[in-house]
N, CA, C and O of each residue as an XYZ file, in Angstrom:
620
protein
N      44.184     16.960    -42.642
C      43.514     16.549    -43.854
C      44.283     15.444    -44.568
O      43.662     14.523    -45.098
N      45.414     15.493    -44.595
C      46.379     14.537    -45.019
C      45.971     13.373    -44.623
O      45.381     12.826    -45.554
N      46.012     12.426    -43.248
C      45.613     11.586    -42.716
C      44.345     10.979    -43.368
O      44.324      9.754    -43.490
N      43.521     11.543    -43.705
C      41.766     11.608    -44.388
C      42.343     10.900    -45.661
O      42.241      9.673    -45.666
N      42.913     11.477    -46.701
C      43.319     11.432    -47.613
C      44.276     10.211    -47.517
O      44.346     10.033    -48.734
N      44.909      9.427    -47.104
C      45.660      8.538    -46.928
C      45.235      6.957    -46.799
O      45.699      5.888    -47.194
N      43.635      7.565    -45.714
C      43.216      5.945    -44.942
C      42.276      5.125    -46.431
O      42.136      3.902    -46.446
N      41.969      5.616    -47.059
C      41.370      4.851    -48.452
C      42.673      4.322    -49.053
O      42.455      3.169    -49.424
N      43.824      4.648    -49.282
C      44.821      4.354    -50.060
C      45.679      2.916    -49.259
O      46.123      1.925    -49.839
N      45.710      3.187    -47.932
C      45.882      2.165    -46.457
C      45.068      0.896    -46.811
O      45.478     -0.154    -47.306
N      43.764      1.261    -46.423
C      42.946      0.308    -46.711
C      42.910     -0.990    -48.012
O      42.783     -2.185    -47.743
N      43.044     -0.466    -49.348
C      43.154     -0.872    -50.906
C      44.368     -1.587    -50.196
O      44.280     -2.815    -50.172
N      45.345     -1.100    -49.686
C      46.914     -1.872    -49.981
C      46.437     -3.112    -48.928
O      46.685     -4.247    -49.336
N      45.797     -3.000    -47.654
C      45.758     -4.242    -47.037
C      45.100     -5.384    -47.712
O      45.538     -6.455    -48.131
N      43.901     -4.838    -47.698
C      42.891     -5.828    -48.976
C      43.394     -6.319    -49.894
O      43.217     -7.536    -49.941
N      44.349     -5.627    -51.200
C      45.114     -6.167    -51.972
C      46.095     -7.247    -51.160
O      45.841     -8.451    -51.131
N      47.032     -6.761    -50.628
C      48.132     -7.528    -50.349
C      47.008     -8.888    -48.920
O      47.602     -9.956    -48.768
N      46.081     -8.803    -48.353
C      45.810     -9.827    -48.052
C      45.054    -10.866    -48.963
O      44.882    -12.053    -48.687
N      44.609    -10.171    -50.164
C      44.155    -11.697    -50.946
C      45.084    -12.200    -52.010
O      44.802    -13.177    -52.704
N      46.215    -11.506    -52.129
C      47.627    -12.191    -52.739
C      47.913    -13.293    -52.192
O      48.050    -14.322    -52.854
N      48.068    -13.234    -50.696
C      48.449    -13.951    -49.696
C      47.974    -14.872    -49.177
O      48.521    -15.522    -48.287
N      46.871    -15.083    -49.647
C      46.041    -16.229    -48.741
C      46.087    -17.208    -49.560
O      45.858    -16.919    -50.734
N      46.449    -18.934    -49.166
C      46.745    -20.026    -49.538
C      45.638    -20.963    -49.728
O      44.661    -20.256    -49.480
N      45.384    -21.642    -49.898
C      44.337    -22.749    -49.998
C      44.020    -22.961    -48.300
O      44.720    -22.952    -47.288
N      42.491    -23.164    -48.612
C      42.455    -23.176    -47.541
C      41.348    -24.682    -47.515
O      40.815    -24.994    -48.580
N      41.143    -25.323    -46.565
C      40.324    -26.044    -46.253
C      38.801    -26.227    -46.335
O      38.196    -27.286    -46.502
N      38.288    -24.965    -46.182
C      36.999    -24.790    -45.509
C      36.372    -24.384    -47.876
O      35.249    -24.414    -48.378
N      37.593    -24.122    -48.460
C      37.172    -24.085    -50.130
C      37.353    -25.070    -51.040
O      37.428    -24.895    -52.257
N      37.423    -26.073    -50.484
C      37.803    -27.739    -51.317
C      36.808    -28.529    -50.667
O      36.390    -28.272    -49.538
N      36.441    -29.449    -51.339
C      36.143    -30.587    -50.784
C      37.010    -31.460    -50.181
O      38.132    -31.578    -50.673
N      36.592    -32.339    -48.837
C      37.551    -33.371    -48.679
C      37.790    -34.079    -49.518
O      36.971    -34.328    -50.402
N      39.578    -34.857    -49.447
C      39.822    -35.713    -50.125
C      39.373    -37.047    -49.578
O      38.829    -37.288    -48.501
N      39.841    -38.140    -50.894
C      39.818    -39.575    -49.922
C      41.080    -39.810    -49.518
O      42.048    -39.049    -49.532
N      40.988    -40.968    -49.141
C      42.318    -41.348    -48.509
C      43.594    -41.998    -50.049
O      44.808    -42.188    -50.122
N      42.373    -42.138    -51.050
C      44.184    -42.198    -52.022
C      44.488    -40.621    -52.718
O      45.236    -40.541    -53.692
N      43.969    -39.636    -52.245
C      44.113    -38.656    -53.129
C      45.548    -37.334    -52.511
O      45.697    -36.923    -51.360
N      46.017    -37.130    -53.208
C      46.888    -35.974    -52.754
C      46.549    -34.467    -52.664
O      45.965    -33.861    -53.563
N      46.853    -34.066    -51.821
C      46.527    -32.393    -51.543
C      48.101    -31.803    -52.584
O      49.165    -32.381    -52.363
N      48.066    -31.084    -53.254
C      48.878    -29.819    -53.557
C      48.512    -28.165    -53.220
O      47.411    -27.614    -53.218
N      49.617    -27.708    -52.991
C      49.698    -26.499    -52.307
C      51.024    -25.689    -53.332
O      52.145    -26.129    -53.589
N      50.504    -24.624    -53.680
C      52.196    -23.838    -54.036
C      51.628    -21.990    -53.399
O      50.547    -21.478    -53.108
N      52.717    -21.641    -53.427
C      53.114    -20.004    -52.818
C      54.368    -19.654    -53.328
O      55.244    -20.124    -52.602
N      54.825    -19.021    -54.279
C      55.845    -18.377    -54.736
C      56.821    -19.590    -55.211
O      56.780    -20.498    -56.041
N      57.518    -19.211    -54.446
C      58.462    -20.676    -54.872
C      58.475    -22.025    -54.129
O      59.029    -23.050    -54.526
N      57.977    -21.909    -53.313
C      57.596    -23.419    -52.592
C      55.978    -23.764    -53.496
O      55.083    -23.006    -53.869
N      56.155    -25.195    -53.595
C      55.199    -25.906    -53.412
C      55.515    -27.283    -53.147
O      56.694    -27.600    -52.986
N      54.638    -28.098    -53.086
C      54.693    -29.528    -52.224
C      53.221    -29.936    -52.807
O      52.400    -29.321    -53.488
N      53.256    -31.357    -52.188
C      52.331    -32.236    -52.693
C      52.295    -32.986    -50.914
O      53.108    -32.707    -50.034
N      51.424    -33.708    -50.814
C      51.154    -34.271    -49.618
C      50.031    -35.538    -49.232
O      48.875    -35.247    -49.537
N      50.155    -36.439    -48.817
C      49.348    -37.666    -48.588
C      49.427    -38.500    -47.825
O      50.586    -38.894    -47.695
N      48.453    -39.173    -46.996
C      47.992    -40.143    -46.232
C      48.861    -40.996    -46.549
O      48.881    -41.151    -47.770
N      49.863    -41.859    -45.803
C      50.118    -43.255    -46.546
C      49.270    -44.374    -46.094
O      48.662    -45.283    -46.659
N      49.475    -43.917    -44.653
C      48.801    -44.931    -43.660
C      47.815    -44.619    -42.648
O      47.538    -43.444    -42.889
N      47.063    -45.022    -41.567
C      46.353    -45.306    -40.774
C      46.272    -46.351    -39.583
O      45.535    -47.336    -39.641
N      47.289    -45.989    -38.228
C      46.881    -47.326    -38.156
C      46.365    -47.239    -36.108
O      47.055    -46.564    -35.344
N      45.626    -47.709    -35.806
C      44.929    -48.182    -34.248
C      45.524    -49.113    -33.871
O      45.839    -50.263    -34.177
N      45.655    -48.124    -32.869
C      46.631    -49.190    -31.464
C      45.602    -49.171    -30.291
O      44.785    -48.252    -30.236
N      45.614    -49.959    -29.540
C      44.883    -49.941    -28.024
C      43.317    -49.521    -27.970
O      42.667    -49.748    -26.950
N      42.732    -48.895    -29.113
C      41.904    -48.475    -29.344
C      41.380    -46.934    -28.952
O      40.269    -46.434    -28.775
N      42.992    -46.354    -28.900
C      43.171    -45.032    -27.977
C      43.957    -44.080    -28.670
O      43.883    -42.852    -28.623
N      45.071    -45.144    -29.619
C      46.048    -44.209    -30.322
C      45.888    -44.338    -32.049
O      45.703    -45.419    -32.608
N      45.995    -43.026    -32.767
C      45.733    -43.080    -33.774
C      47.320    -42.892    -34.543
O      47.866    -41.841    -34.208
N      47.840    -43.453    -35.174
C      49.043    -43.284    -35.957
C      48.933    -43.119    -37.262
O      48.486    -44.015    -37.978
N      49.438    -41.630    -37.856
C      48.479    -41.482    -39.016
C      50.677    -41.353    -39.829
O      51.693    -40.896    -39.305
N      50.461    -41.944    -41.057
C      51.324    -41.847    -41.283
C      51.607    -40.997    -42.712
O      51.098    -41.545    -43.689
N      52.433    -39.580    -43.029
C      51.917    -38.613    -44.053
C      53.395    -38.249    -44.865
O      54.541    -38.129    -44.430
N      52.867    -38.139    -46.140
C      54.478    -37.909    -47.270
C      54.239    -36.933    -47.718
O      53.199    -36.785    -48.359
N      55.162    -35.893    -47.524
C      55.324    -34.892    -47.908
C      56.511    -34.561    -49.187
O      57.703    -34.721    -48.923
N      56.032    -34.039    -50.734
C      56.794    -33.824    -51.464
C      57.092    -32.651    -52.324
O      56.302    -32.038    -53.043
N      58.475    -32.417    -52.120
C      58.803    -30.876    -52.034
C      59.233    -31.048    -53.972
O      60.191    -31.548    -54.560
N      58.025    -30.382    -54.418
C      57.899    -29.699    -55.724
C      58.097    -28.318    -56.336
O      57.637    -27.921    -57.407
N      58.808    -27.704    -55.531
C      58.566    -26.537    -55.923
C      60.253    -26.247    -56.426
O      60.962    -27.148    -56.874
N      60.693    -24.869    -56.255
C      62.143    -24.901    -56.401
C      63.082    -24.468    -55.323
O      64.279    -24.301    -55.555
N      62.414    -24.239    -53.852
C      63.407    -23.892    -52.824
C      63.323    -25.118    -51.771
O      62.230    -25.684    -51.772
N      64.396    -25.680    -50.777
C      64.059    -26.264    -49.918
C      62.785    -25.808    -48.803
O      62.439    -24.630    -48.719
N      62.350    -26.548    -48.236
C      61.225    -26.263    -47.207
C      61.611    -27.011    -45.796
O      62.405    -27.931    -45.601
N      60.839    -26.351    -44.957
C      60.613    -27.129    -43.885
C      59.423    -26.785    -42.969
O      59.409    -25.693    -42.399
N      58.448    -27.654    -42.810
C      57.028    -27.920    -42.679
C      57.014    -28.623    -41.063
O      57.625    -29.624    -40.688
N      56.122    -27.750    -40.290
C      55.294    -28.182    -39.160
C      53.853    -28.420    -39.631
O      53.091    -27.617    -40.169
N      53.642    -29.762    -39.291
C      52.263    -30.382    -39.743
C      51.153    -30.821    -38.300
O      51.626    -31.183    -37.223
N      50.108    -30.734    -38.479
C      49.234    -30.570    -37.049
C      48.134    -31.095    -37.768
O      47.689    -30.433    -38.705
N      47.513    -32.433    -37.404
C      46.736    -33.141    -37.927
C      45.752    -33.118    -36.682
O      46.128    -33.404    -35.545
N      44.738    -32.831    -36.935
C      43.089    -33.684    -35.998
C      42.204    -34.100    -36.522
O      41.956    -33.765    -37.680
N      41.564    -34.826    -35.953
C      40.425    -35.362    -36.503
C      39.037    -34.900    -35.525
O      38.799    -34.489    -34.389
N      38.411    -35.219    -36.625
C      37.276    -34.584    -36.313
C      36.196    -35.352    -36.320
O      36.147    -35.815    -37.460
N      35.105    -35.840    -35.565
C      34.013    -36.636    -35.462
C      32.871    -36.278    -36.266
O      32.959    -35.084    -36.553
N      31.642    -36.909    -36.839
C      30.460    -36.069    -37.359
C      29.483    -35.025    -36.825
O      28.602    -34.377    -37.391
N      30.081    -35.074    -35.045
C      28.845    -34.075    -34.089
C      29.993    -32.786    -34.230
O      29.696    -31.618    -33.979
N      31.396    -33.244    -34.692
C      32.101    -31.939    -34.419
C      33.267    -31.712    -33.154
O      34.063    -30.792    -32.962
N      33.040    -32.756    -32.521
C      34.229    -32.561    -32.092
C      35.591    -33.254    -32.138
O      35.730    -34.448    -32.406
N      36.368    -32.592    -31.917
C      37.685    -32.491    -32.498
C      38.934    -33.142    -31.704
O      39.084    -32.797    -30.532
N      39.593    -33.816    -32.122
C      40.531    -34.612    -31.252
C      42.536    -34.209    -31.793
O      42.994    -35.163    -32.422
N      43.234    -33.416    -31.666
C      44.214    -32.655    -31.770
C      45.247    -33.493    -31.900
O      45.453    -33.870    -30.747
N      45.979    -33.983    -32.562
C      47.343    -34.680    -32.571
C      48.690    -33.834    -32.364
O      48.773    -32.640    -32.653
N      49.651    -34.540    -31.872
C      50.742    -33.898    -31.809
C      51.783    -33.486    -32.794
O      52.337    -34.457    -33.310
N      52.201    -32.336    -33.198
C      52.966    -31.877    -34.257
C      54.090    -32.484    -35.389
O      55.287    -32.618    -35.133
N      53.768    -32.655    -36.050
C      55.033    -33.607    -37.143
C      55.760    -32.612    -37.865
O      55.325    -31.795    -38.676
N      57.038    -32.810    -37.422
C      58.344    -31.713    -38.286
C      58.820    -32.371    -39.483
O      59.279    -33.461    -39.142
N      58.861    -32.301    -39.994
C      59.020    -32.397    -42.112
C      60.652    -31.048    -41.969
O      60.486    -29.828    -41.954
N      62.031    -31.733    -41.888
C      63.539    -30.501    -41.739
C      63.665    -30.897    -42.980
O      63.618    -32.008    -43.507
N      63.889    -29.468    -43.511
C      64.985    -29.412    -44.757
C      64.618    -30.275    -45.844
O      65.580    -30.901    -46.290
N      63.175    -30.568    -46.582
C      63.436    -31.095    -47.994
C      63.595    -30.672    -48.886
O      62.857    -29.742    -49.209
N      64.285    -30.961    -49.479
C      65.071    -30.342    -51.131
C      64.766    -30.198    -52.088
O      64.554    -31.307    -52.580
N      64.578    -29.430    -52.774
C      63.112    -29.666    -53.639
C      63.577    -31.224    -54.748
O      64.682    -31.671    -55.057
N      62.268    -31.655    -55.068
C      62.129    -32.763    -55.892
C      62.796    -33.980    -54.884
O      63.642    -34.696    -55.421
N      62.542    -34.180    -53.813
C      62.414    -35.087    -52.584
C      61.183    -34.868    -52.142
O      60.314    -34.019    -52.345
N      61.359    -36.278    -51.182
C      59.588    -36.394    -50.174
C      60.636    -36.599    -48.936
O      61.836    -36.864    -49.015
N      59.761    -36.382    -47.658
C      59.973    -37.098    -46.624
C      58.678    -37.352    -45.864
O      57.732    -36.583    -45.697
N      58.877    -38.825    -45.367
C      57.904    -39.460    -44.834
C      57.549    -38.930    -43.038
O      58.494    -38.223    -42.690
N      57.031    -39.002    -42.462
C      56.610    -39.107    -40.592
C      56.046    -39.372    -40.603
O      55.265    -39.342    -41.554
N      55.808    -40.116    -39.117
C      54.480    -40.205    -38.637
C      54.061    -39.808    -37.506
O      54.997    -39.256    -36.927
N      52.855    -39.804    -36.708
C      52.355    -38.530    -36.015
C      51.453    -39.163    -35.164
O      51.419    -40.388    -35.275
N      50.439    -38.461    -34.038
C      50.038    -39.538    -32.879
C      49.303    -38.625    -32.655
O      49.565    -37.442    -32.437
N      47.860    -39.428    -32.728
C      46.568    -38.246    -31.899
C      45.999    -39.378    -30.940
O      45.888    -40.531    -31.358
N      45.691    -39.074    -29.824
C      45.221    -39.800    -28.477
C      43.897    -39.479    -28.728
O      43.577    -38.342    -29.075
N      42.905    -40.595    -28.550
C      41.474    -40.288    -28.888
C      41.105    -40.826    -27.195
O      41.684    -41.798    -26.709
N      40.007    -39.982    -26.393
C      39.543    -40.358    -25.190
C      39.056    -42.039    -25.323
O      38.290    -42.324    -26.243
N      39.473    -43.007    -24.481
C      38.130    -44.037    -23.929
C      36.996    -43.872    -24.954
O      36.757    -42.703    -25.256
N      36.288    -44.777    -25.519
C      35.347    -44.713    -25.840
C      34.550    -44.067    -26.971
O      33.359    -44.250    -27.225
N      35.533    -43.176    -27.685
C      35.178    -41.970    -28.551
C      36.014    -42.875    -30.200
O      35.936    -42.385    -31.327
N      36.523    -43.818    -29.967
C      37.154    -43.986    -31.303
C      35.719    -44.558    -31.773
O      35.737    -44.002    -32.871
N      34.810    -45.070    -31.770
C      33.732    -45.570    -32.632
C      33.009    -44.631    -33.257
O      32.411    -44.823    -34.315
N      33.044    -43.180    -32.392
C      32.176    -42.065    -33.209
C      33.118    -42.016    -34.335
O      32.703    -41.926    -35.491
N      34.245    -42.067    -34.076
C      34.840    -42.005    -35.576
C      34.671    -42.853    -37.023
O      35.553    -43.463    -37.628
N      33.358    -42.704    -37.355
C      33.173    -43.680    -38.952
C      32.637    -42.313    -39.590
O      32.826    -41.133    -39.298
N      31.802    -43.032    -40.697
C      31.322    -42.315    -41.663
C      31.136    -40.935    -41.328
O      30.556    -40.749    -40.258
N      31.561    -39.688    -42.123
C      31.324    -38.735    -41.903
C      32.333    -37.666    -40.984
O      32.017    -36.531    -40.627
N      33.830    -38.474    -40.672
C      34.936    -38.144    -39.597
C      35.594    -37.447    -41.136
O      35.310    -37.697    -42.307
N      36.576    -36.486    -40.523
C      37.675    -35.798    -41.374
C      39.013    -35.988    -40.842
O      38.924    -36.304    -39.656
N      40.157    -35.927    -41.219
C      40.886    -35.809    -40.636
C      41.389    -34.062    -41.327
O      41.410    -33.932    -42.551
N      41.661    -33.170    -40.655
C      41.898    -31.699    -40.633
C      43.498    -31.631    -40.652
O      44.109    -32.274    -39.798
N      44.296    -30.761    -41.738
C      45.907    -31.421    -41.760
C      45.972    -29.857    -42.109
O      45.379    -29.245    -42.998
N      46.932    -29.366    -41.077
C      47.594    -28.201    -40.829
C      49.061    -28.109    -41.730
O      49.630    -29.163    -41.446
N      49.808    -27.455    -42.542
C      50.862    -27.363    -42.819
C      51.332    -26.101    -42.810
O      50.963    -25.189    -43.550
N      52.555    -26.035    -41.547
C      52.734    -24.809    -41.561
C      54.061    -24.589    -41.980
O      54.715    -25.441    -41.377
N      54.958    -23.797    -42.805
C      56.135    -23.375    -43.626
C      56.417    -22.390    -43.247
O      56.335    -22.299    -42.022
N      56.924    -21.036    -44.051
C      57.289    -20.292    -44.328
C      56.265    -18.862    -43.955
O      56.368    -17.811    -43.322
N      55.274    -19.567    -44.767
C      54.147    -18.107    -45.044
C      53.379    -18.114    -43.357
O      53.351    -19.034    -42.539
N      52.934    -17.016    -43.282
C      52.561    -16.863    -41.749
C      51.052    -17.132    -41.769
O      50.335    -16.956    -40.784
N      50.534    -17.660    -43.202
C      48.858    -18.313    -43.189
C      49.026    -19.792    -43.410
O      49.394    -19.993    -44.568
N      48.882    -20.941    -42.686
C      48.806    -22.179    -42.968
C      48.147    -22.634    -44.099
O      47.216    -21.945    -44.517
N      48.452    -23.691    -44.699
C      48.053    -24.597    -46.076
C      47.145    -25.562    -45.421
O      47.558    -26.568    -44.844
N      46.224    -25.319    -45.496
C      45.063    -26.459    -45.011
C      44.559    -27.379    -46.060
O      44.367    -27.046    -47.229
N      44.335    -28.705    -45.501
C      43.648    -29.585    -46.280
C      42.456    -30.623    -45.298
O      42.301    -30.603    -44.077
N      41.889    -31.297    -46.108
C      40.576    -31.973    -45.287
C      40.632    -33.605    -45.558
O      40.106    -33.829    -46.648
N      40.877    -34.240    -45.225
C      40.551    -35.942    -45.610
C      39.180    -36.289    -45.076
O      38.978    -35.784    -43.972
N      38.095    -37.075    -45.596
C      37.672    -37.878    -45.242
C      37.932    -39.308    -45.425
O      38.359    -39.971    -46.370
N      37.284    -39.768    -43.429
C      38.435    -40.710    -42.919
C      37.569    -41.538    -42.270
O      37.373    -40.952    -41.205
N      36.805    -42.743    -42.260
C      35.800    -43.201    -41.336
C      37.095    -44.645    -40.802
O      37.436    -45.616    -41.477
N      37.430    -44.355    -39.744
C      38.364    -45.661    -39.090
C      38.119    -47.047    -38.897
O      38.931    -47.947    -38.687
N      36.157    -47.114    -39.059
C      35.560    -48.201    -38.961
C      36.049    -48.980    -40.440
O      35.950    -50.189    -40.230
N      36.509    -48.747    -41.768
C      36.336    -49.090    -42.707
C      37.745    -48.579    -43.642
O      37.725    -48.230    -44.822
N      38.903    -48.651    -42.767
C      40.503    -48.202    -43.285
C      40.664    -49.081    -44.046
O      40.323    -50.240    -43.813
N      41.317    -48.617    -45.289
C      41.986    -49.429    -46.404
C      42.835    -50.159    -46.220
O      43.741    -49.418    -45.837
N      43.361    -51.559    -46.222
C      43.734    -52.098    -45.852
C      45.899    -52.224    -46.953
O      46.744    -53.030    -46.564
C-alpha cells in the first residue's frame, strides 16, 4: 500500500522539478533577425549571443560567424551547433563551435562551418532559419531561431 501512496507524490516532484528546469526554448519565440541578440539565463549563468557575420564560399560552405557574452556571474563554457534550415524543411547541420572558459562580463567570438549539398544553397532565401544550439552546463539546451535568407545578407 505504501508504494500506491507514494507514486502521486513521485509524480508532482518530476513535473515540478521538470518545469523549473526547462530553458528557453526555440520552438516559444519568434525568430530573430540578423541584428538582434538572443539572451538566455539559468541560475547563475547567463549570456547574450549574436550573428556577427555570414559569409559563402564556393557556393558550398557557409561560415557563420557568432559572439557569445558571458553576463551572468559564473564562468561558462558553451558547445554551440548551428543548422540551417530551408523553407520545405530540410535541414543542413554544421559542425560544433566550442566557446572555453568565459568569464563572466567577457564575450568570445568563433566561427563555425555548415557544408550545404551542390545545388541546395539557392533554396536558402526567404523563409530559411538558421537553428543555434547552445549547450553549457544544464543537461536541456538554450535554443534560439534566426531568420536568415542568404540570397539578401547584410552587407
Amino acid at each position: 500500500m505504501k508504494p500506491l501512496c507514494l507514486l502521486p507524490i513521485l509524480i508532482a516532484l518530476v513535473i515540478v522539478a521538470g518545469c523549473a528546469g526547462v530553458p528557453s526554448s526555440a520552438s516559444t519565440q519568434p525568430p530573430l533577425t540578423l541584428n538582434q541578440q538572443a539572451q538566455f539565463a539559468s541560475n547563475d549563468y547567463a549570456f547574450t549571443s549574436g550573428i556577427n557575420d555570414i559569409q559563402i564560399q564556393n557556393n558550398q560552405t557557409i561560415i557563420v560567424t557568432i559572439t557569445v557574452v558571458n553576463t551572468g556571474t559564473k564562468g561558462m563554457t558553451l558547445s554551440v551547433y548551428p543548422t540551417f534550415n530551408d523553407p520545405v524543411g530540410q535541414s543542413f547541420p554544421g559542425a560544433a563551435i566550442f566557446f572555453s572558459q568565459i568569464s563572466p562580463n567577457y564575450k568570445s567570438t568563433q566561427k563555425g562551418t555548415i557544408y550545404i549539398p551542390p545545388g541546395e544553397l539557392e533554396h536558402l532565401t526567404q523563409g530559411s532559419t538558421l537553428d543555434v544550439k547552445y549547450q553549457g552546463t544544464s543537461p536541456i539546451p538554450f535554443e534560439t531561431t534566426w531568420s536568415v535568407d542568404l540570397s539578401h545578407l547584410p552587407s
